[in-house]
C-alpha positions in Angstrom: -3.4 -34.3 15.4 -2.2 -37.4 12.8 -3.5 -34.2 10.1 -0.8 -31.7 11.3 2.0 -34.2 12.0 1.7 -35.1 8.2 1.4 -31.9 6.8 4.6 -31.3 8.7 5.9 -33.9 7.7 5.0 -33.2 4.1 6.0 -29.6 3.7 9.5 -30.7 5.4 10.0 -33.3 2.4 9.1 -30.5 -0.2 10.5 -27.9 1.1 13.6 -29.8 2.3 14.2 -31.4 -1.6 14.1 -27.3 -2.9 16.1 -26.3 -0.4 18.9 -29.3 -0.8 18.7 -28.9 -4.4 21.0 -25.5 -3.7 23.0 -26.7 -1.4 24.5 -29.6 -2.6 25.2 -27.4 -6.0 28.4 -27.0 -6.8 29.5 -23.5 -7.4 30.3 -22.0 -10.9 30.9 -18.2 -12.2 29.8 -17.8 -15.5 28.5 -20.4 -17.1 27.5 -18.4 -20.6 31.1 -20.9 -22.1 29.6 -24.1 -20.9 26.2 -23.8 -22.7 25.3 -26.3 -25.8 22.5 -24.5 -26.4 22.0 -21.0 -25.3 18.5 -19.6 -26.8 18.8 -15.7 -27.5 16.2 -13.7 -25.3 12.9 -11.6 -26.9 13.3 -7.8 -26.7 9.7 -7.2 -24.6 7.4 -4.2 -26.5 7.6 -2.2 -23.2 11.5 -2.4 -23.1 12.0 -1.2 -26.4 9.7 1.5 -25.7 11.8 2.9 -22.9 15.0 2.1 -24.6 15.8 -1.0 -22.4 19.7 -1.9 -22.6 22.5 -3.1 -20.4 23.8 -6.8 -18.7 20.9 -9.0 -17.2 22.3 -11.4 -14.9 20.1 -14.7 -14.5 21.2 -16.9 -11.6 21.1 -20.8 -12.4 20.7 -24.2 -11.2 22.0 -26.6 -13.5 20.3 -30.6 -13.4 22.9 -33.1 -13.3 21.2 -33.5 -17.3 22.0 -30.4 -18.3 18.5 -29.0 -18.2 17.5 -25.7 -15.9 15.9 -26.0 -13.0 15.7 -23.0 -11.8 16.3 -19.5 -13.2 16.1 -15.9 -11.4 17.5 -12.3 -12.5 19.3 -10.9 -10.1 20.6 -7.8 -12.0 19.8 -5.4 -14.7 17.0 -3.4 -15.8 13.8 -5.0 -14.3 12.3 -4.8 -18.1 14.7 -7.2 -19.6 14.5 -9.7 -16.6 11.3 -12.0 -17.5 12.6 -12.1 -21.6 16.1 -13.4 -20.0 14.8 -16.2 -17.4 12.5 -17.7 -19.7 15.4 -18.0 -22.1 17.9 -19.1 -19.6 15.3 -21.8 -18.2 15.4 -23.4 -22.0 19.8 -23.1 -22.3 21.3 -26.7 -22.2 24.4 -27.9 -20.5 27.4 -29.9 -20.9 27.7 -31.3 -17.2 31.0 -33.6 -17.4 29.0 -36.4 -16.0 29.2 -35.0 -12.7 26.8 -36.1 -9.7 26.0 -33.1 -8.4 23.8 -29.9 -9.5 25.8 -27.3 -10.7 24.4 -23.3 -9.6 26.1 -20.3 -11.7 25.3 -17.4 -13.8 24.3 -16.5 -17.1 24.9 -12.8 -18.4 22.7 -11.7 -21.0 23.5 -8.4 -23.6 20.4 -6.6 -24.4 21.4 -3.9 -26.9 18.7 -1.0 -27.4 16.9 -1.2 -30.9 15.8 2.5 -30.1 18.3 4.7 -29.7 17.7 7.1 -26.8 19.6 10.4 -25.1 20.1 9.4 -21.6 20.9 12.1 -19.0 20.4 12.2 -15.6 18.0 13.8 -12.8 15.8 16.4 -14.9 13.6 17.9 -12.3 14.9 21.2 -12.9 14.5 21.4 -16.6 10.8 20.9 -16.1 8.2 23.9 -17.3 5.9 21.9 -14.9 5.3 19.1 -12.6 1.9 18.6 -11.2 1.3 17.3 -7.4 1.2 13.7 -7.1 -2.5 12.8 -5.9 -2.2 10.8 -2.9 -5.5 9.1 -1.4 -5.2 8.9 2.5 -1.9 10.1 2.8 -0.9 10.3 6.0 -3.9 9.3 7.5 -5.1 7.0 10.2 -5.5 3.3 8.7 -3.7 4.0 5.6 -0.3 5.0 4.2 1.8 6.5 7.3 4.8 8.4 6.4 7.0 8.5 9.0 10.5 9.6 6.9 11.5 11.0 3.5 10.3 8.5 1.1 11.7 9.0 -2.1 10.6 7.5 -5.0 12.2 7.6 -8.7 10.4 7.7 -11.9 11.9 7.0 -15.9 10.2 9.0 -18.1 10.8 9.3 -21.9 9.9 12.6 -23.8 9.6 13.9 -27.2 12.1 16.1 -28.5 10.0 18.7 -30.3 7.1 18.6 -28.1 8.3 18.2 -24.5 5.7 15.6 -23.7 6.3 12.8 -22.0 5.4 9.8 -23.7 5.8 7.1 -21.3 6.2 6.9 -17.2 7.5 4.2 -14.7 8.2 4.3 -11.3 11.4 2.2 -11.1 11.8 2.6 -7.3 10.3 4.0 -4.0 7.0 2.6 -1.9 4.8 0.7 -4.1 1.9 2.6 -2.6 3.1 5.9 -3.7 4.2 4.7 -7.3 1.3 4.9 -9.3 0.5 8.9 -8.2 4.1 9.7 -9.2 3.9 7.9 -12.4 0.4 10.1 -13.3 2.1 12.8 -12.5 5.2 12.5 -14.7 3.1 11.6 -17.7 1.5 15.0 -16.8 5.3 16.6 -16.3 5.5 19.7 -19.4 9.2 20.2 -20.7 10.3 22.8 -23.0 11.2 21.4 -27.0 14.8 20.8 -27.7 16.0 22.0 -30.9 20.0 20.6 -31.0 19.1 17.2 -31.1 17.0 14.8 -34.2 14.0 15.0 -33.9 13.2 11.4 -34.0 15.6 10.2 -30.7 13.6 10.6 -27.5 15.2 11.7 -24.1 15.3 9.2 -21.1 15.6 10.8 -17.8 14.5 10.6 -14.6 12.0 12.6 -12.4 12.4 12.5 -8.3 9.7 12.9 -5.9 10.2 13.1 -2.0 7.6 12.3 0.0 8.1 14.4 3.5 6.7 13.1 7.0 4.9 16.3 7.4 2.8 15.9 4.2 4.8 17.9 1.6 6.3 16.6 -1.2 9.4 17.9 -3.1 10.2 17.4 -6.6 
Protein backbone atom coordinates (compact mmCIF):
# COMPACT_ATOMS: atom_id res chain seq x y z
CA UNK A 1 0.00 0.00 0.00
CA UNK A 2 2.93 2.69 1.29
CA UNK A 3 4.42 1.24 -2.60
CA UNK A 4 1.40 2.65 -4.61
CA UNK A 5 0.73 5.78 -2.54
CA UNK A 6 4.42 6.78 -3.50
CA UNK A 7 4.36 5.87 -6.93
CA UNK A 8 1.33 8.11 -7.05
CA UNK A 9 2.67 10.40 -5.43
CA UNK A 10 5.77 10.35 -7.60
CA UNK A 11 4.37 10.18 -11.11
CA UNK A 12 1.98 13.31 -9.89
CA UNK A 13 5.31 15.34 -9.12
CA UNK A 14 6.74 14.38 -12.69
CA UNK A 15 4.08 14.40 -14.54
CA UNK A 16 2.65 17.54 -12.79
CA UNK A 17 6.26 19.62 -13.35
CA UNK A 18 5.78 18.62 -17.52
CA UNK A 19 2.60 19.50 -17.48
CA UNK A 20 3.01 22.99 -15.56
CA UNK A 21 5.95 23.68 -17.56
CA UNK A 22 3.13 24.58 -20.55
CA UNK A 23 0.90 26.07 -18.69
CA UNK A 24 2.46 28.75 -16.98
CA UNK A 25 4.16 29.54 -20.67
CA UNK A 26 3.42 32.58 -21.89
CA UNK A 27 2.17 32.58 -25.40
CA UNK A 28 4.19 33.87 -28.49
CA UNK A 29 3.57 33.56 -32.43
CA UNK A 30 6.55 33.34 -34.23
CA UNK A 31 9.49 33.35 -32.53
CA UNK A 32 12.03 32.77 -35.74
CA UNK A 33 12.85 37.22 -34.87
CA UNK A 34 13.65 36.59 -31.32
CA UNK A 35 16.33 33.84 -31.89
CA UNK A 36 20.27 34.73 -31.07
CA UNK A 37 21.11 31.76 -32.49
CA UNK A 38 19.09 29.85 -34.94
CA UNK A 39 21.13 26.69 -36.29
CA UNK A 40 20.06 25.92 -39.98
CA UNK A 41 18.40 22.31 -40.28
CA UNK A 42 20.26 19.07 -42.31
CA UNK A 43 18.38 18.15 -45.59
CA UNK A 44 17.83 14.14 -44.51
CA UNK A 45 19.14 11.67 -47.69
CA UNK A 46 15.47 10.26 -47.90
CA UNK A 47 14.02 13.87 -48.31
CA UNK A 48 16.10 14.88 -51.00
CA UNK A 49 15.33 11.69 -52.55
CA UNK A 50 11.60 12.45 -52.76
CA UNK A 51 12.17 16.02 -53.44
CA UNK A 52 11.18 17.18 -49.79
CA UNK A 53 10.27 21.03 -49.78
CA UNK A 54 7.81 23.33 -48.06
CA UNK A 55 7.32 25.26 -44.35
CA UNK A 56 8.08 22.90 -41.23
CA UNK A 57 6.51 24.33 -38.32
CA UNK A 58 8.29 23.23 -34.84
CA UNK A 59 6.33 24.11 -31.81
CA UNK A 60 8.49 25.47 -28.78
CA UNK A 61 8.99 25.86 -25.22
CA UNK A 62 11.42 28.47 -24.41
CA UNK A 63 13.49 28.10 -20.61
CA UNK A 64 13.40 31.29 -18.88
CA UNK A 65 17.54 30.94 -20.09
CA UNK A 66 16.89 30.99 -23.45
CA UNK A 67 17.59 27.28 -24.00
CA UNK A 68 14.73 24.77 -25.60
CA UNK A 69 13.12 22.57 -23.76
CA UNK A 70 10.94 21.08 -25.74
CA UNK A 71 10.54 20.96 -29.57
CA UNK A 72 7.69 19.10 -31.74
CA UNK A 73 6.70 19.58 -35.62
CA UNK A 74 3.46 20.15 -35.93
CA UNK A 75 3.29 20.83 -39.76
CA UNK A 76 4.96 20.09 -43.02
CA UNK A 77 6.17 17.22 -44.85
CA UNK A 78 6.79 14.39 -42.22
CA UNK A 79 10.50 14.02 -43.91
CA UNK A 80 11.72 17.38 -42.94
CA UNK A 81 10.25 17.11 -39.33
CA UNK A 82 13.18 15.21 -37.27
CA UNK A 83 16.08 17.53 -39.30
CA UNK A 84 13.94 20.67 -38.01
CA UNK A 85 13.34 19.68 -34.16
CA UNK A 86 16.77 18.69 -33.54
CA UNK A 87 17.79 22.10 -34.91
CA UNK A 88 15.14 24.06 -33.14
CA UNK A 89 16.03 22.14 -29.80
CA UNK A 90 19.80 23.76 -30.20
CA UNK A 91 18.19 27.75 -31.34
CA UNK A 92 18.94 30.18 -28.33
CA UNK A 93 16.83 32.97 -27.05
CA UNK A 94 16.79 36.38 -25.94
CA UNK A 95 14.07 36.12 -23.03
CA UNK A 96 13.90 39.93 -21.61
CA UNK A 97 14.64 38.54 -18.29
CA UNK A 98 11.26 37.39 -17.96
CA UNK A 99 10.02 34.83 -15.12
CA UNK A 100 8.12 32.74 -17.00
CA UNK A 101 8.59 30.01 -19.94
CA UNK A 102 7.80 31.38 -23.11
CA UNK A 103 5.85 28.56 -25.78
CA UNK A 104 5.86 29.72 -29.66
CA UNK A 105 6.77 28.58 -33.06
CA UNK A 106 9.60 28.33 -35.23
CA UNK A 107 9.01 28.05 -39.18
CA UNK A 108 11.51 26.42 -41.01
CA UNK A 109 12.15 26.84 -45.27
CA UNK A 110 13.27 23.63 -46.65
CA UNK A 111 14.00 24.34 -50.35
CA UNK A 112 14.30 21.12 -52.62
CA UNK A 113 17.95 20.50 -53.86
CA UNK A 114 16.29 18.08 -56.56
CA UNK A 115 14.14 19.62 -58.65
CA UNK A 116 11.00 17.47 -59.23
CA UNK A 117 7.52 17.76 -61.57
CA UNK A 118 4.87 17.57 -59.09
CA UNK A 119 1.28 16.72 -60.34
CA UNK A 120 -1.42 15.30 -58.69
CA UNK A 121 -3.46 11.85 -58.38
CA UNK A 122 -1.89 9.62 -61.29
CA UNK A 123 -3.73 6.44 -60.98
CA UNK A 124 -5.10 6.76 -64.33
CA UNK A 125 -1.87 7.34 -66.25
CA UNK A 126 -0.73 4.01 -65.01
CA UNK A 127 0.10 0.99 -67.69
CA UNK A 128 -0.24 -1.15 -64.49
CA UNK A 129 -0.82 -1.42 -60.92
CA UNK A 130 -0.46 -4.74 -59.27
CA UNK A 131 -2.90 -5.82 -56.22
CA UNK A 132 -1.74 -4.89 -52.91
CA UNK A 133 -0.96 -8.29 -50.97
CA UNK A 134 -2.76 -8.15 -47.87
CA UNK A 135 -2.11 -11.07 -45.20
CA UNK A 136 -5.37 -11.83 -43.21
CA UNK A 137 -7.43 -9.23 -44.56
CA UNK A 138 -10.56 -9.31 -43.38
CA UNK A 139 -10.28 -12.17 -41.37
CA UNK A 140 -11.16 -13.27 -37.93
CA UNK A 141 -8.27 -11.97 -35.33
CA UNK A 142 -6.71 -9.74 -37.74
CA UNK A 143 -7.17 -6.53 -39.80
CA UNK A 144 -11.22 -5.96 -39.90
CA UNK A 145 -12.31 -3.57 -42.45
CA UNK A 146 -15.34 -2.34 -41.67
CA UNK A 147 -15.37 1.04 -44.16
CA UNK A 148 -13.51 2.46 -47.12
CA UNK A 149 -9.99 2.77 -45.96
CA UNK A 150 -8.15 4.78 -48.12
CA UNK A 151 -4.69 5.05 -48.00
CA UNK A 152 -2.22 7.48 -50.15
CA UNK A 153 1.13 6.71 -51.50
CA UNK A 154 4.16 9.33 -52.99
CA UNK A 155 5.89 7.77 -55.52
CA UNK A 156 8.69 9.22 -57.66
CA UNK A 157 9.33 7.90 -61.34
CA UNK A 158 11.83 8.07 -64.06
CA UNK A 159 11.03 10.03 -66.87
CA UNK A 160 12.30 7.78 -69.70
CA UNK A 161 11.61 4.62 -68.11
CA UNK A 162 8.38 4.83 -66.28
CA UNK A 163 9.69 3.10 -63.15
CA UNK A 164 9.13 4.04 -60.10
CA UNK A 165 12.10 4.61 -58.16
CA UNK A 166 10.94 5.13 -54.74
CA UNK A 167 7.46 4.52 -52.65
CA UNK A 168 5.93 5.91 -49.36
CA UNK A 169 2.75 5.55 -47.86
CA UNK A 170 2.20 9.13 -46.49
CA UNK A 171 -1.26 8.28 -45.14
CA UNK A 172 -4.01 5.59 -44.54
CA UNK A 173 -3.99 2.42 -41.77
CA UNK A 174 -0.52 1.65 -40.82
CA UNK A 175 -1.43 -1.99 -41.26
CA UNK A 176 -2.23 -1.68 -44.88
CA UNK A 177 0.80 0.73 -45.69
CA UNK A 178 3.50 -1.45 -46.41
CA UNK A 179 1.31 -3.74 -49.22
CA UNK A 180 0.49 -0.43 -50.93
CA UNK A 181 3.97 0.86 -50.88
CA UNK A 182 5.14 -2.81 -52.64
CA UNK A 183 2.79 -2.35 -54.90
CA UNK A 184 3.50 1.19 -56.16
CA UNK A 185 7.21 0.34 -56.47
CA UNK A 186 5.76 -2.47 -58.76
CA UNK A 187 3.32 0.39 -60.48
CA UNK A 188 4.59 0.42 -64.67
CA UNK A 189 4.05 4.02 -66.30
CA UNK A 190 4.51 4.80 -69.81
CA UNK A 191 8.06 7.14 -70.60
CA UNK A 192 7.52 10.76 -70.99
CA UNK A 193 9.27 12.39 -73.76
CA UNK A 194 8.33 16.51 -73.32
CA UNK A 195 10.15 16.77 -70.21
CA UNK A 196 14.42 16.44 -69.32
CA UNK A 197 15.30 13.55 -68.88
CA UNK A 198 17.05 13.99 -65.61
CA UNK A 199 13.87 15.68 -63.47
CA UNK A 200 11.81 12.83 -61.96
CA UNK A 201 7.83 13.06 -61.55
CA UNK A 202 6.40 13.11 -57.92
CA UNK A 203 2.90 11.98 -57.79
CA UNK A 204 0.60 10.18 -55.94
CA UNK A 205 -0.97 6.70 -56.19
CA UNK A 206 -4.59 6.00 -54.23
CA UNK A 207 -5.66 2.70 -53.03
CA UNK A 208 -9.22 2.06 -51.45
CA UNK A 209 -9.58 -0.60 -49.38
CA UNK A 210 -13.49 -1.73 -49.57
CA UNK A 211 -15.38 -3.53 -46.58
CA UNK A 212 -16.27 -6.28 -48.91
CA UNK A 213 -12.63 -7.22 -49.75
CA UNK A 214 -12.04 -5.36 -53.00
CA UNK A 215 -9.74 -2.78 -53.50
CA UNK A 216 -9.87 0.10 -55.93
CA UNK A 217 -7.02 2.01 -57.33
Amino acid sequence: MKNSILLIVLTFVIFGNVFGQEKNAIKRGIVNGKAVSLPKPNYPQEAKDFCASGLVEVEVLIGQDGNVIEAKAISGDELLHASAVEAAKLAKFTTGHLAVKVKGILIYNFVSERKCIVIGIVNKKARSIPKPKVANLNKPKHLQIKQDEVVEVQIIIEVWSGKVLRARAISGHPMLRAACENSARQAKFSPVNDVPLNIPIKAILVYKFKPNGKIEF
